[in-house]
C-alpha positions as CSV (number, residue, x, y, z in Angstrom):
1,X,0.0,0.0,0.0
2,X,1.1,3.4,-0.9
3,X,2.5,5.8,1.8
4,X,1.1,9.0,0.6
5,X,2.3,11.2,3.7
6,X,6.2,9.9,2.6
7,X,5.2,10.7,-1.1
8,X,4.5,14.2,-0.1
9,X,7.4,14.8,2.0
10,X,9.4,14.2,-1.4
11,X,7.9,17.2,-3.0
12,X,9.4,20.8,-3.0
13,X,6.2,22.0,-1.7
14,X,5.8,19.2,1.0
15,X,8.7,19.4,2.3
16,X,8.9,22.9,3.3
17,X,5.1,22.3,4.3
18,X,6.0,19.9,6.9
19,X,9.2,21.3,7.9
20,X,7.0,24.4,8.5
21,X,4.4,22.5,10.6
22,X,7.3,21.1,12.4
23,X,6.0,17.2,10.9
24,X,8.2,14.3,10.6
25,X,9.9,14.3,6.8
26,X,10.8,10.8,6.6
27,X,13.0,9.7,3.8
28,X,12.7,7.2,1.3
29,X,14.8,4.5,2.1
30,X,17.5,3.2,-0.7
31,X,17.1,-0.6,-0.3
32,X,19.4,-3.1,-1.9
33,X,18.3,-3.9,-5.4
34,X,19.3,-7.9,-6.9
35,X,21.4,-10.4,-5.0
36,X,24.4,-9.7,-2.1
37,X,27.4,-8.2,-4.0
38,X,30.9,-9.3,-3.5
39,X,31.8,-5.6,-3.0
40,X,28.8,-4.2,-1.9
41,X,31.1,-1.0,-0.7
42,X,32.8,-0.1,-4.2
43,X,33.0,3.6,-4.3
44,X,32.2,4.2,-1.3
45,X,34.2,5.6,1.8
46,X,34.0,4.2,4.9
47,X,36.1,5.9,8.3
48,X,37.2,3.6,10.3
49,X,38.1,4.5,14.0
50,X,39.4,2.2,17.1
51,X,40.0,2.5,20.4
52,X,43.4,2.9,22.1
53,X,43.5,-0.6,23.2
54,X,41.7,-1.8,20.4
55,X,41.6,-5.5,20.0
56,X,39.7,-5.9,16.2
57,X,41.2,-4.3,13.9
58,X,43.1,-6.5,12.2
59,X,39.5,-8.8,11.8
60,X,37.3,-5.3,11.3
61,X,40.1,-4.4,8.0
62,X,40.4,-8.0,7.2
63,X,36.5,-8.1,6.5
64,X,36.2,-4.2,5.1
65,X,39.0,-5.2,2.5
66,X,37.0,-7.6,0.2
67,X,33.9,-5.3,0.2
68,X,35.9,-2.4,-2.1
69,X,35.9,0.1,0.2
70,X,37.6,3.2,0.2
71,X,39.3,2.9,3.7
72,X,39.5,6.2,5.8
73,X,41.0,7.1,9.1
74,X,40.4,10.0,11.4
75,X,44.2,12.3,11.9
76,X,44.9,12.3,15.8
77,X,42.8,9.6,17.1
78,X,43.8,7.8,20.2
79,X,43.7,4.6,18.2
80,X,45.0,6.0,15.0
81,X,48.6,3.9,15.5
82,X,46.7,0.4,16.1
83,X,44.9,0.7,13.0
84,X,48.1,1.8,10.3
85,X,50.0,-1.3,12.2
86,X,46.7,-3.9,11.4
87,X,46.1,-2.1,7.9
88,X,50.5,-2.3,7.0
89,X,50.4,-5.7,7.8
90,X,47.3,-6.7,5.7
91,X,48.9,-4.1,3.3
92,X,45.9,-2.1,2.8
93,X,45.9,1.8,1.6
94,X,44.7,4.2,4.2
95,X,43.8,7.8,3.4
96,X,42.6,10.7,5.4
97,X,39.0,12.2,6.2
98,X,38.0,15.5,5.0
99,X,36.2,17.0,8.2
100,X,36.6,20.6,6.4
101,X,34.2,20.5,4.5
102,X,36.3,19.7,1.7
103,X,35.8,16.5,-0.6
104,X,32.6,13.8,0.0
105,X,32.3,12.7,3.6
106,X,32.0,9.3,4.2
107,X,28.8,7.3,4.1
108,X,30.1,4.3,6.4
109,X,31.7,4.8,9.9
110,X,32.7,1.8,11.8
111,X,34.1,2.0,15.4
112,X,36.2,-0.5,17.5
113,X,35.1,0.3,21.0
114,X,36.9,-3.3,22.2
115,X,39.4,-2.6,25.0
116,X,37.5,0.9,26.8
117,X,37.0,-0.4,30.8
118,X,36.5,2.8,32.6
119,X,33.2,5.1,31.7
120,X,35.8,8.0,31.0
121,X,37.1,6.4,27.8
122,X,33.5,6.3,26.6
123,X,35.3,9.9,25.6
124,X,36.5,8.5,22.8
125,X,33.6,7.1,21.0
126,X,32.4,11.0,21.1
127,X,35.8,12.2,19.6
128,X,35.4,10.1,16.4
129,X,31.8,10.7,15.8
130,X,31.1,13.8,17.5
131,X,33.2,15.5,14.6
132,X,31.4,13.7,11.9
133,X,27.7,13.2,12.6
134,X,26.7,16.5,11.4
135,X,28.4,15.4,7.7
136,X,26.8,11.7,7.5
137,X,25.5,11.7,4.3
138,X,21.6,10.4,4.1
139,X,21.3,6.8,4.1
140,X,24.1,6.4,5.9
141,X,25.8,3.3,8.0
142,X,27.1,3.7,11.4
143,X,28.1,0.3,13.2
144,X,30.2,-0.1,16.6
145,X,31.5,-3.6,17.5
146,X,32.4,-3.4,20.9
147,X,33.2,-6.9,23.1
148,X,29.8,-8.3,24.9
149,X,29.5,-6.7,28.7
150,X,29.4,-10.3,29.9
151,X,33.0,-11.1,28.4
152,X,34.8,-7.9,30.0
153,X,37.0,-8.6,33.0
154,X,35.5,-6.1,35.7
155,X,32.4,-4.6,36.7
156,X,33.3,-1.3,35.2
157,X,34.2,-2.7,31.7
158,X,31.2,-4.1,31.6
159,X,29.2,-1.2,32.7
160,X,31.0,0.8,29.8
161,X,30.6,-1.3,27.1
162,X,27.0,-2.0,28.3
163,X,27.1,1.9,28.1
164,X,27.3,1.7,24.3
165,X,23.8,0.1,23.8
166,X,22.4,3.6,25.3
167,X,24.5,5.7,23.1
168,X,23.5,3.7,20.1
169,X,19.9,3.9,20.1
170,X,20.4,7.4,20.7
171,X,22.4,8.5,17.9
172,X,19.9,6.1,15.9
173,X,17.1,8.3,16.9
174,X,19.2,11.5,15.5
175,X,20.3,10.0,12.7
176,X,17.1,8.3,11.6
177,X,15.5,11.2,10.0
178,X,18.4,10.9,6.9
179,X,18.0,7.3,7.0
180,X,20.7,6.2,8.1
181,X,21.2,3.4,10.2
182,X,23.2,3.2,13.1
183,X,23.7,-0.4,15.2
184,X,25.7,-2.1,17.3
185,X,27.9,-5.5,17.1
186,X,28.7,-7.3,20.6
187,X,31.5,-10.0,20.2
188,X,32.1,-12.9,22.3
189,X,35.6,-14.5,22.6
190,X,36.1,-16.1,20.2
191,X,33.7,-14.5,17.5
192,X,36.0,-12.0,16.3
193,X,36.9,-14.0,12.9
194,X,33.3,-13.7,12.4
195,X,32.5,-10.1,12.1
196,X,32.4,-10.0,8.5
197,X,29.4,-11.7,7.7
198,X,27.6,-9.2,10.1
199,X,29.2,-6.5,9.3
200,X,28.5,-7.2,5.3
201,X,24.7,-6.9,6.6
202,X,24.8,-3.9,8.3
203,X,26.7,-1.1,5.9
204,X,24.7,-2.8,2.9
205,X,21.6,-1.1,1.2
206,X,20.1,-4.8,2.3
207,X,19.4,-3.6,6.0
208,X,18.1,-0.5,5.6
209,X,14.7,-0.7,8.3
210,X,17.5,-2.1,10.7
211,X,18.2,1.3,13.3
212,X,18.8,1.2,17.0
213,X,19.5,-2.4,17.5
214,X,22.1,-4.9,19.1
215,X,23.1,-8.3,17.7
216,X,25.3,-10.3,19.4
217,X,28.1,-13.1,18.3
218,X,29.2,-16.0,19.4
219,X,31.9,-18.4,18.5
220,X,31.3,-20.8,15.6
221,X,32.8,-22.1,12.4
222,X,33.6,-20.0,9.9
223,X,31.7,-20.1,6.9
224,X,33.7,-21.3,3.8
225,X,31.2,-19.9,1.6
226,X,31.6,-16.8,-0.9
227,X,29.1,-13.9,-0.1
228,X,26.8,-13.8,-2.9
229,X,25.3,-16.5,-3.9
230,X,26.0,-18.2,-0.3
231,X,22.4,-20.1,0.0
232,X,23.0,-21.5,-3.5
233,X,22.1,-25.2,-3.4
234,X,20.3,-25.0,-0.1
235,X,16.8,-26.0,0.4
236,X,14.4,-23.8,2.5
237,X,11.0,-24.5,3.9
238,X,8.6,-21.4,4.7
239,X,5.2,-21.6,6.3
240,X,2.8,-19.1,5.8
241,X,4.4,-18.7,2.0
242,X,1.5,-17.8,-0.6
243,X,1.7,-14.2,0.1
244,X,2.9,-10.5,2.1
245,X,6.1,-11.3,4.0
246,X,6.0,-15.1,3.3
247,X,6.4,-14.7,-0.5
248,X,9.0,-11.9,0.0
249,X,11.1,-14.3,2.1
250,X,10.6,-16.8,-0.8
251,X,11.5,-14.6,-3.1
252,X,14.4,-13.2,-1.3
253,X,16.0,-16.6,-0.3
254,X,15.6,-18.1,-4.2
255,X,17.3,-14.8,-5.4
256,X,20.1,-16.2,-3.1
257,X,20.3,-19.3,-5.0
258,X,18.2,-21.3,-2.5
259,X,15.6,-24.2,-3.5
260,X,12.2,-23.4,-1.9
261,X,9.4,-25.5,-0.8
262,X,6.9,-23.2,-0.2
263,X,3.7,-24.1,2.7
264,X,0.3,-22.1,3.0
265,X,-3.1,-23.5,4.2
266,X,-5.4,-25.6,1.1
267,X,-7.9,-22.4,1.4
268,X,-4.2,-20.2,-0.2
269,X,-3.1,-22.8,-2.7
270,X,-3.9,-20.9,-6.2
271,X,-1.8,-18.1,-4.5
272,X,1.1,-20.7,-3.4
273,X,1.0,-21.6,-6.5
274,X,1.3,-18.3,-8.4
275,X,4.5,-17.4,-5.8
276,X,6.3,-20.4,-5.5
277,X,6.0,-20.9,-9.8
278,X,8.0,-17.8,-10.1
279,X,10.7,-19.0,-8.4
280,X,10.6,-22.8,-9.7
281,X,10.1,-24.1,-6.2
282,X,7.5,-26.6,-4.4
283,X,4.0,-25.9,-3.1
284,X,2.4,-27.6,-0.1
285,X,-1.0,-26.9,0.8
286,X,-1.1,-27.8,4.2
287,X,-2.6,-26.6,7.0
288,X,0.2,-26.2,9.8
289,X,-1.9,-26.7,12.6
290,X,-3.4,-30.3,11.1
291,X,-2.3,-33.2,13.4
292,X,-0.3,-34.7,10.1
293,X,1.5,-31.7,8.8
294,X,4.7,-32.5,10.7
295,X,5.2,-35.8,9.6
296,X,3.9,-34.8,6.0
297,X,6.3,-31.8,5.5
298,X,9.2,-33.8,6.9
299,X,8.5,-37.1,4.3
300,X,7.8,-34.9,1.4
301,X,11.2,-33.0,2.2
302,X,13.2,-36.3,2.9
303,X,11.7,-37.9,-0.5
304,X,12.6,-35.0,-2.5
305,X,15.4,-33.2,-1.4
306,X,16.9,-35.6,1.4
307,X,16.1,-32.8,3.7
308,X,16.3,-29.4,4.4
309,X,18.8,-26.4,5.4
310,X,17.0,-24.0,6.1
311,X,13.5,-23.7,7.9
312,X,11.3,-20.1,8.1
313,X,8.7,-20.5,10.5
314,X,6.5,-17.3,9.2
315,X,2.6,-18.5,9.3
316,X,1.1,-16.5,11.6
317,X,-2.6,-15.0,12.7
318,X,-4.1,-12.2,14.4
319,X,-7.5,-12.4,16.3
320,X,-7.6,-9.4,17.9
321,X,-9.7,-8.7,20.7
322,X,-9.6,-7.0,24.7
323,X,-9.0,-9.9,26.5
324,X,-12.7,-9.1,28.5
325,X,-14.2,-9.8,25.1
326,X,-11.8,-12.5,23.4
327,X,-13.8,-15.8,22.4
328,X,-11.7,-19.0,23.5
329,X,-11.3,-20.1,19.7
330,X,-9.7,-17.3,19.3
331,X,-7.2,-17.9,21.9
332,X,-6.8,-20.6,20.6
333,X,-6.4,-20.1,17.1
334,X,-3.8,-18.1,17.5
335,X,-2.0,-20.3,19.9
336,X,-2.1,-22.9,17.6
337,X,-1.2,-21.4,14.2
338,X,1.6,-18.8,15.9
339,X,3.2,-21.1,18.1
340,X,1.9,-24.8,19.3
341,X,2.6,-25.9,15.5
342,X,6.2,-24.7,15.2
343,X,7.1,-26.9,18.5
344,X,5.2,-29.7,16.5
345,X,6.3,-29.3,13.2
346,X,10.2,-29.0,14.8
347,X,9.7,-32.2,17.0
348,X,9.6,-33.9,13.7
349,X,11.6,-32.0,11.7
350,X,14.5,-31.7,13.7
351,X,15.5,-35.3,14.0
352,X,14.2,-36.7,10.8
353,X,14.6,-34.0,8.5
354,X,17.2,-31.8,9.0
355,X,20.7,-31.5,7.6
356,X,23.8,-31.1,9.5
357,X,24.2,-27.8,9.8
358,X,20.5,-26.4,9.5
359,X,19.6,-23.0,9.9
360,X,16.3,-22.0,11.4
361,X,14.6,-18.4,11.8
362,X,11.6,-18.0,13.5
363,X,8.8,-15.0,12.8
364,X,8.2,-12.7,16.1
365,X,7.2,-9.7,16.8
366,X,7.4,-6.4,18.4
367,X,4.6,-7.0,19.7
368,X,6.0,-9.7,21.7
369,X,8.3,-7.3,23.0
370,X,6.3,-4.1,24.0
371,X,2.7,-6.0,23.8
372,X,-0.4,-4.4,22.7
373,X,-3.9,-3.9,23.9
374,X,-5.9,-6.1,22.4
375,X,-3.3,-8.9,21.3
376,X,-2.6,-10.8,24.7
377,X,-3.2,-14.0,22.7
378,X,-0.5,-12.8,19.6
379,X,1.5,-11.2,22.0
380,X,1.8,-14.5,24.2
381,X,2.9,-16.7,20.9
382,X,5.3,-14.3,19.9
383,X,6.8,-13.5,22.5
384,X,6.8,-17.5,22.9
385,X,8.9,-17.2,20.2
386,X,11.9,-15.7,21.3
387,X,12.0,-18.0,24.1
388,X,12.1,-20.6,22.2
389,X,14.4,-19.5,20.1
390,X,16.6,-18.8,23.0
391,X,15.8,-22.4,24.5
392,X,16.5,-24.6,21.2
393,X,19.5,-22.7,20.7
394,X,22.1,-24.6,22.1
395,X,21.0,-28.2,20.8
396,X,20.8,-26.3,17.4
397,X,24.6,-25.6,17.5
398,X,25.6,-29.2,18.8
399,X,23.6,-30.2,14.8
400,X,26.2,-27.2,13.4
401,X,23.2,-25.3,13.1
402,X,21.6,-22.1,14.5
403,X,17.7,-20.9,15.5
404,X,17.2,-17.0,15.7
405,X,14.1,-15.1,15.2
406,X,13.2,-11.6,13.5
407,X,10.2,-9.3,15.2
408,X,9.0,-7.0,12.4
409,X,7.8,-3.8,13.5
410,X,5.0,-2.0,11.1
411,X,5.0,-3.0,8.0
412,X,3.3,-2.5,4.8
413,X,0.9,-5.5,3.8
414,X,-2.5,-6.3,4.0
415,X,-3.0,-6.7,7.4
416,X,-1.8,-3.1,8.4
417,X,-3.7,-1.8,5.1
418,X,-7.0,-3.1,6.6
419,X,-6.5,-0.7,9.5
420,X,-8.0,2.5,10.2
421,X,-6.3,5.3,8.9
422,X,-5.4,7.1,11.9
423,X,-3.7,4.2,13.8
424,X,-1.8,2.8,10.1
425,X,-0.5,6.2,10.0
426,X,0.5,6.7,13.9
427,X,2.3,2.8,13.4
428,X,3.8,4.4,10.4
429,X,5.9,7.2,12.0
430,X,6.6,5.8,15.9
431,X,10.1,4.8,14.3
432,X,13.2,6.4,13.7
433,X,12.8,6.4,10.8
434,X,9.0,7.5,10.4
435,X,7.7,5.1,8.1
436,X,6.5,1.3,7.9
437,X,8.9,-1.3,6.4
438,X,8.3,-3.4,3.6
439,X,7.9,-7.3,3.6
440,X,11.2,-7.0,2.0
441,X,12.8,-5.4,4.5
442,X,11.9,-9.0,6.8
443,X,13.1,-11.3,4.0
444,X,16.6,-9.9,4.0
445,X,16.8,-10.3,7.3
446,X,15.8,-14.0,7.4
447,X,18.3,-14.8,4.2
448,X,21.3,-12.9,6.4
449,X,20.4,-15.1,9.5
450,X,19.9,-18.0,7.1
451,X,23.2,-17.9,5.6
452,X,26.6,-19.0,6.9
453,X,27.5,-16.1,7.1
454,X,25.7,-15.3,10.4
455,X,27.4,-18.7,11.9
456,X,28.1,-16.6,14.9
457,X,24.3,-16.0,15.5
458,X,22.2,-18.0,17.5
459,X,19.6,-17.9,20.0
460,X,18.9,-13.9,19.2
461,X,16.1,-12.1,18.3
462,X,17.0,-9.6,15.4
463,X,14.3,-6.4,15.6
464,X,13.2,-5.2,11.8
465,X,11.3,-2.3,13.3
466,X,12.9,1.2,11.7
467,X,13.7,1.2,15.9
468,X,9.9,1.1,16.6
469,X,9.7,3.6,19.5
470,X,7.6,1.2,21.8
471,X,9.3,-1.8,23.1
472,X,12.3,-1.7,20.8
């Protein structure tokens, strides 16, 4: 559906209308057009900074090298030294970063804040982006990779690095009305070989409804996959596939070279159909919540593709009601289609149908964060969700494999265009960046969590909100 307010803030006229009014101008997003690159950074500059004790730069360079950046450093930083020793011995060309005014500033700035312990050498995350964030050029990428509070030696280490969360939803709020982005990356020992495929994610036009957040790593095997073209040869499952975000995630994951098997309920099956033929994969029309499905989908995966790889649990239902007025089918319904059926389907899936090394993604909710009036029953499975995700993770990784889950904020599909107008347009602009996503924006974050190339992800819950302003 067709945001008319963000279509009139792109005017001349509308603009200064809103500006006037004092009215949110939101911007249109630049999203990622075809398949990952190789070098999704050629052309572009990106300044990167690190702290005085810095301990990744050599891995932050290593991964910026093969993306065709232009690499930039900031004169007179504290951690200026560390990062010409890391980028001579990878023998990689630094050049300066006009601050003056003079030449183009640089649309990506990453920040090592590894090694800060005491709150006063927070100081130096404001030196390298206090002097910039004025000259951030719209739709720009701002990503810190700090080490996780729980892996810092002392009490105040952790306190500082948990510091940075705060300071990165901030500067995502001030930020967000240029649309740029601005996250965080939290690395557990032994992740650091693993930044790149994260890091890829986050400066590319791919994860542009992706503001304010935190994603932590965790040590795993590195992927010994090329970037694009990295699910090529896998097969993927998704529920709830015949249309909005379901058929986005289809499309998304088959543009990555994955093979798709494609489920929706018998009542969607021409739609199915019509998706899953433009991608050349497999329609089931099943019903997820029928006592058969899990052993169906699992023998009809085993017989033709000797399993699966990758598994997007995305069918999902709202019945929404006050809970002083909510019939118990409806409880139920939703309990069954949101969250009862995944357990179900996965207590199957998982030891019969699964290959080594599986990837799962589960779809949640914001509104299994924040909760909403009226949605105690879909806030209950969704926020299910995450603890499942959470729970299953460890058993995931002794298979090689992974489970995380992705809560979309607003988002642009039938659903939200079947509200009223006031409250679409109110879920529209509580972001930073004042607008809904797109079911697109979901299905590139399931392909990132479903490639090897998040190996170091597991057990989290990624938040595709635009940094919804409630719960997120």
């Amino acid at each position: 559906m067709n945001d008319r307010y963000l279509d009139l803030s792109q005017s001349g006229w509308g603009k200064t209308l809103m500006t006037a009014l004092g009215l949110p101008t939101p911007p249109r997003l630049q999203r990622g057009e075809g398949p990952w690159a190789e070098k999704p950074l050629e052309q572009i500059a990106a300044t990167v900074g690190v702290s005085s004790r810095s301990q990744y730069a050599d891995p932050i360079l290593r991964a910026l090298h093969p993306m065709g950046a232009t690499l930039r450093v900031l004169p007179q930083h504290p951690g200026l030294a560390i990062i010409k020793a890391a980028s001579q011995s990878l023998q990689l060309l630094l050049s300066g970063n006009p601050l003056s005014g003079e030449g183009t500033p640089s649309r990506v700035l990453i920040f090592d804040a590894s090694g800060l312990e005491r709150p006063e050498q927070l100081k130096e995350v404001y030196e390298f982006f206090q002097p910039q964030a004025a000259q951030i050029p719209a739709q720009g990428r701002v990503l810190l990779i700090a080490p996780a509070p729980a892996a810092t030696p002392t009490p105040a280490a952790a306190a500082t690095a948990a510091a940075l969360n705060g300071f990165v939803r901030s500067f995502a709020k001030e930020a967000g009305r240029k649309g740029t982005t601005v996250n965080l990356l939290e690395i557990a020992p032994g992740a650091e070989a693993l930044i790149e495929g994260p890091l890829r994610f986050f400066v590319s036009p791919h994860s542009a409804f992706i503001t304010g957040q935190t994603l932590s790593l965790s040590a795993a095997n590195a992927p010994q996959t090329a970037w694009a073209g990295s699910l090529g040869g896998k097969v993927a499952v998704v529920t709830g596939a015949a249309r909005g975000i379901g058929a986005a995630i289809v499309q998304v994951l088959a543009r990555e070279g994955a093979k798709i098997v494609g489920i929706d309920r018998p009542q969607e099956e021409a739609a199915l159909g019509e998706t899953l033929s433009k991608v050349g994969g497999l329609g089931l029309a099943i019903d997820v919540t029928a006592a058969d499905a899990p052993e169906k989908i699992t023998q009809e995966c085993r017989a033709k593709f000797g399993g699966v790889d990758i598994v997007v649990h995305n069918a999902g239902i709202t019945r929404d009601k006050l809970l002083r007025n909510m019939r118990p089918d409806h409880w139920d319904q939703v309990l069954e289609v949101n969250l009862a059926s995944i357990l179900r389907i996965n207590d199957q899936l998982i030891p019969h149908g699964l290959k080594p090394g599986a990837r799962m993604v589960c779809i949640s909710s914001i509104g299994g964060i924040a909760g909403n009036a009226g949605q105690t029953n879909y806030g209950a499975t969704k926020a299910g969700i995450i603890g499942y995700a959470q729970a299953l993770a460890a058993d995931m990784a002794q298979r090689g494999g992974a489970i995380n889950a992705v809560a979309p904020g607003f988002i642009e599909t039938q659903m939200t265009a079947m509200m009223p107008v006031g409250h679409r347009e109110v879920g529209r602009r509580l972001n930073s960046l004042s607008q809904g996503g797109l079911p697109v924006d979901i299905a590139e974050a399931v392909a990132f969590l479903a490639s090897p190339y998040a190996a170091a992800v597991n057990g989290r819950t990624l938040r595709v909100c635009g940094q919804n302003w409630v719960g997120a």
